[in-house]
C-alpha positions in Angstrom: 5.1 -7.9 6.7 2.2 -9.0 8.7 1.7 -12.7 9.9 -1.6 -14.3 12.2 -0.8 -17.0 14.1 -4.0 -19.4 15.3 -4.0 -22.0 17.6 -5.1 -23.5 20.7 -1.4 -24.0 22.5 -0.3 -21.2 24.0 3.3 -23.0 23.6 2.8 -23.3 19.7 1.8 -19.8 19.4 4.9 -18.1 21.5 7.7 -20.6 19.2 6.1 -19.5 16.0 5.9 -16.3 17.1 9.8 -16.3 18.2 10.6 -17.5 15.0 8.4 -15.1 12.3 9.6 -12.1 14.8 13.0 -12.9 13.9 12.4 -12.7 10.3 11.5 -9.4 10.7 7.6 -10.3 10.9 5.1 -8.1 13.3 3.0 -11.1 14.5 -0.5 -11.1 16.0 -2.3 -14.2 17.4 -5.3 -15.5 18.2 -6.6 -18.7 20.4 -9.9 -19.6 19.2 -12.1 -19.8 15.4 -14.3 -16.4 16.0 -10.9 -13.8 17.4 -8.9 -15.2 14.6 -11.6 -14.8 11.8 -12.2 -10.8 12.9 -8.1 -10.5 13.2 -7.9 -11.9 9.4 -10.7 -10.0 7.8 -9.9 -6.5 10.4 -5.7 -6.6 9.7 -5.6 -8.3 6.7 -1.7 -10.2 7.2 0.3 -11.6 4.4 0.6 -14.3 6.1 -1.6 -16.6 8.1 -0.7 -20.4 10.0 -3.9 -21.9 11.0 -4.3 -24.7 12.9 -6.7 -27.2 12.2 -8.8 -27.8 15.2 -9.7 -24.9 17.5 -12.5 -23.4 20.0 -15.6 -22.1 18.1 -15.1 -21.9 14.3 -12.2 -24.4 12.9 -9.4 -24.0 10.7 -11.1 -25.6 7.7 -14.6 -23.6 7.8 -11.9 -19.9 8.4 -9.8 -21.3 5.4 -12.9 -21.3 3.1 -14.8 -17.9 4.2 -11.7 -16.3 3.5 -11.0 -17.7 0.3 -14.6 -16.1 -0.4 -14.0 -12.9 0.6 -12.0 -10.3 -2.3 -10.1 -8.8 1.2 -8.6 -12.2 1.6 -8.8 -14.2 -1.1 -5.2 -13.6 -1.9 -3.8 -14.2 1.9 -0.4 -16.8 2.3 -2.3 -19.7 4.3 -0.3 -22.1 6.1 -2.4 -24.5 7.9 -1.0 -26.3 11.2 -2.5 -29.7 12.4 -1.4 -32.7 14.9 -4.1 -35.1 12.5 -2.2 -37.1 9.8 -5.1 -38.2 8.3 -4.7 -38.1 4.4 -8.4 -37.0 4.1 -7.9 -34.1 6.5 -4.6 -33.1 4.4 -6.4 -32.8 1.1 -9.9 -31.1 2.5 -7.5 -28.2 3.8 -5.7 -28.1 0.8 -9.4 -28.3 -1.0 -10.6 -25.1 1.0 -7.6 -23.1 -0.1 -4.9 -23.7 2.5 -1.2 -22.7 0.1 0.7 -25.5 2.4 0.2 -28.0 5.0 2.2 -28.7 8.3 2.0 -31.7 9.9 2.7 -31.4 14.3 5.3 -32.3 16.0 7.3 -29.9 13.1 10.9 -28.4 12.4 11.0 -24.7 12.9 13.5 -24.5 10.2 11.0 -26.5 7.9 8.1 -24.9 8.9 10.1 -21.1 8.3 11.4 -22.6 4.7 8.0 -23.3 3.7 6.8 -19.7 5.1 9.5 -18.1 2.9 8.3 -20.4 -0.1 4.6 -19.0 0.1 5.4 -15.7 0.9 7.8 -15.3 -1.9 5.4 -17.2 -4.7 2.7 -14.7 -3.8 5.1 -12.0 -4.9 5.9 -12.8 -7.8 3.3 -10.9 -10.2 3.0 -12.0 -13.8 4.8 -10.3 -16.4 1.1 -10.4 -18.3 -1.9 -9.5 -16.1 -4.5 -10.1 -18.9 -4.8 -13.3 -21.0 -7.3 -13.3 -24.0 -7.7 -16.9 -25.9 -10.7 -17.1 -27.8 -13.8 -15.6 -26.0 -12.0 -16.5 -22.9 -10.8 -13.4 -20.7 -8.4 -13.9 -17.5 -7.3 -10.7 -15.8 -5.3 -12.1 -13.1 -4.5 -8.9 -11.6 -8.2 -8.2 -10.9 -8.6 -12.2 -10.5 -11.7 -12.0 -12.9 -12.8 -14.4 -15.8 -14.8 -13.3 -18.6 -16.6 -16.0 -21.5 -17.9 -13.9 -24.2 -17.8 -11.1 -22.0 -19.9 -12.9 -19.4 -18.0 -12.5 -15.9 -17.8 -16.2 -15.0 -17.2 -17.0 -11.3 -14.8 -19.5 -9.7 -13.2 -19.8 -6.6 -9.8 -19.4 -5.7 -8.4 -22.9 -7.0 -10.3 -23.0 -9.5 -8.9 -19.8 -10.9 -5.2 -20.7 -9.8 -6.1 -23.7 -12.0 -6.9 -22.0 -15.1 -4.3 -19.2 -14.9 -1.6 -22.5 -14.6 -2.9 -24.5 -17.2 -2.5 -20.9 -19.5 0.7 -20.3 -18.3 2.2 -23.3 -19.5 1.5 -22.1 -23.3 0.6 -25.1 -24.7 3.0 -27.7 -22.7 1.2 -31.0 -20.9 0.9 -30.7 -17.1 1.3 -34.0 -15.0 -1.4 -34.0 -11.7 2.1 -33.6 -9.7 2.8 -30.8 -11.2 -0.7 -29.0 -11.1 -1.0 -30.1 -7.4 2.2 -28.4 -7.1 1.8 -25.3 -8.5 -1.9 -24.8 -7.7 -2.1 -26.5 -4.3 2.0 -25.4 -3.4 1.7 -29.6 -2.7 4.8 -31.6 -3.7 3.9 -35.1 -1.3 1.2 -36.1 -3.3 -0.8 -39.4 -3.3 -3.2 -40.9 -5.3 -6.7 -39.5 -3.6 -5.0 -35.8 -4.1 -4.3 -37.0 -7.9 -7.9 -37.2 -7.7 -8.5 -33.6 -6.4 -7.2 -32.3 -9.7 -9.6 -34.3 -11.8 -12.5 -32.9 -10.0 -11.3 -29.5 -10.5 -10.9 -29.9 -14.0 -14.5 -31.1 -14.1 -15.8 -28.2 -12.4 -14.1 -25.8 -14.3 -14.9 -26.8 -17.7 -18.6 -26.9 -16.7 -18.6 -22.9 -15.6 -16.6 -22.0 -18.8 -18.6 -23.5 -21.2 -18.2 -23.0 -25.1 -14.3 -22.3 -23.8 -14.1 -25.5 -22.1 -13.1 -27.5 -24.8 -9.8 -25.4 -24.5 -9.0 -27.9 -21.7 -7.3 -31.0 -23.4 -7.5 -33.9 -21.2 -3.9 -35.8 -22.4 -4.4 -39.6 -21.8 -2.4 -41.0 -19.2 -0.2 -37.9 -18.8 -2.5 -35.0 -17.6 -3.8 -31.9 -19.0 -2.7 -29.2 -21.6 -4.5 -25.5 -22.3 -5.4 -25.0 -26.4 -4.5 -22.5 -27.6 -5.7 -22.7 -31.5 -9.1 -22.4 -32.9 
C-alpha cells in the first residue's frame, strides 16, 4: 500500500514516515499545498495524512478538490493539525477528511486510527446496487439515480445515504451517523449539527424520494423502506 504524508515539519514527516514504513507502507511526502496536490492526483495512495496548515494551498481546500475528483474521491484521508479549535475540527471533517488528529499525538494512536480507515475502506458491500422505489444507489460505481435521473452528491453526502440504507429500516442516532459517515466517535453538539444539514441537503437533490428519509423525533433518522 501507498501512503502521502504532507506537512510543513520536516520532523513530523520523517516519524510518520518511520512508523507507516514499518507497516509495510511505501511512503512519499510532500512539504507544501501545490507538490502534495500533483503527488495525490499523479500517485493516487490509499492513504493520505494532511496537515492542516501549509505553504501555498492548505489542507482544507486539498481535502475538498479531491473529494471532487472520481481518481480520489475514495482516498483514506487522515488530516493532521496543531489547532484544537472545534470549528476547524468539523470544517475538515465537512470537506471529507475520514479522521482527525490532533498535534502533539501518540504514534500508536495515530497508527491505530490509520489501520481503522484503511481497513473500513476495504470492506466492499456484499450488495453494490440498492433499488427502493425510484431511488437507485450503485455504490460500487458511487452513482445515484431518481427515476433514472443521475442525481449528484458529494462524497458525504453519498456515504450518508448509502448508511442510512444500510441500516434496513433501524433508527440512527447523530453519534452514530457521525460515526460511521464522518469515522467521528468524539462528537459534540455543533458536529450533531453537521448531520442535520446534511440531511437537509440531501433530501432537497433527491426529491420525490426524499420523503424516504424519516426524521425520528428526538432520536435521529431512519431510511423507508415501504411505499
Amino acid at each position: 500500500m501507498k501512503a502521502l504524508i504532507v506537512d510543513d515539519e520536516p520532523a513530523i514527516v520523517d516519524l510518520l514516515w518511520h512508523h507507516l514504513e514499518k507497516e509495510g507502507m511505501h511512503c512519499l511526502k510532500a512539504f507544501e499545498g501545490e507538490t502534495a496536490l500533483h503527488l495525490a492526483r499523479t500517485e493516487q495512495p490509499d492513504l493520505l495524512v494532511l496537515d492542516l496548515m501549509l505553504p501555498g494551498i492548505d489542507g482544507l481546500e486539498i481535502c475538498r478538490l479531491l473529494r471532487r475528483e472520481r481518481g480520489t474521491a475514495r482516498m483514506a484521508i487522515i488530516m493532521l493539525t496543531a489547532r484544537t479549535e472545534e470549528v476547524d475540527r468539523v470544517v475538515g471533517l465537512e470537506m471529507g477528511a475520514d479522521d482527525y488528529v490532533i498535534k502533539p499525538f501518540s504514534p500508536r494512536e495515530l497508527m491505530a486510527r490509520v489501520k481503522a480507515v484503511l481497513r473500513r475502506g476495504r470492506e466492499l458491500p456484499a450488495e453494490t446496487i440498492r433499488r427502493v422505489g425510484a431511488l437507485e444507489v450503485d455504490e460500487a460505481r458511487y452513482r445515484v439515480r431518481v427515476a433514472g435521473r443521475i442525481v449528484k452528491l458529494t462524497v458525504k453526502e453519498f456515504d450518508l445515504l448509502c448508511a442510512l440504507m444500510q441500516a434496513r429500516g433501524r433508527v440512527l442516532n447523530r453519534e452514530q451517523i457521525l460515526e460511521m459517515v464522518w469515522r467521528y466517535a468524539n462528537v459534540e453538539e455543533i458536529e450533531s449539527r453537521t448531520v442535520d444539514v446534511h440531511i437537509r441537503r440531501l433530501r432537497e437533490k433527491l426529491g420525490e424520494e426524499s420523503r424516504r428519509i424519516v426524521t425520528v423525533k428526538g432520536v435521529g433518522y431512519r431510511f423507508e423502506t415501504e411505499g
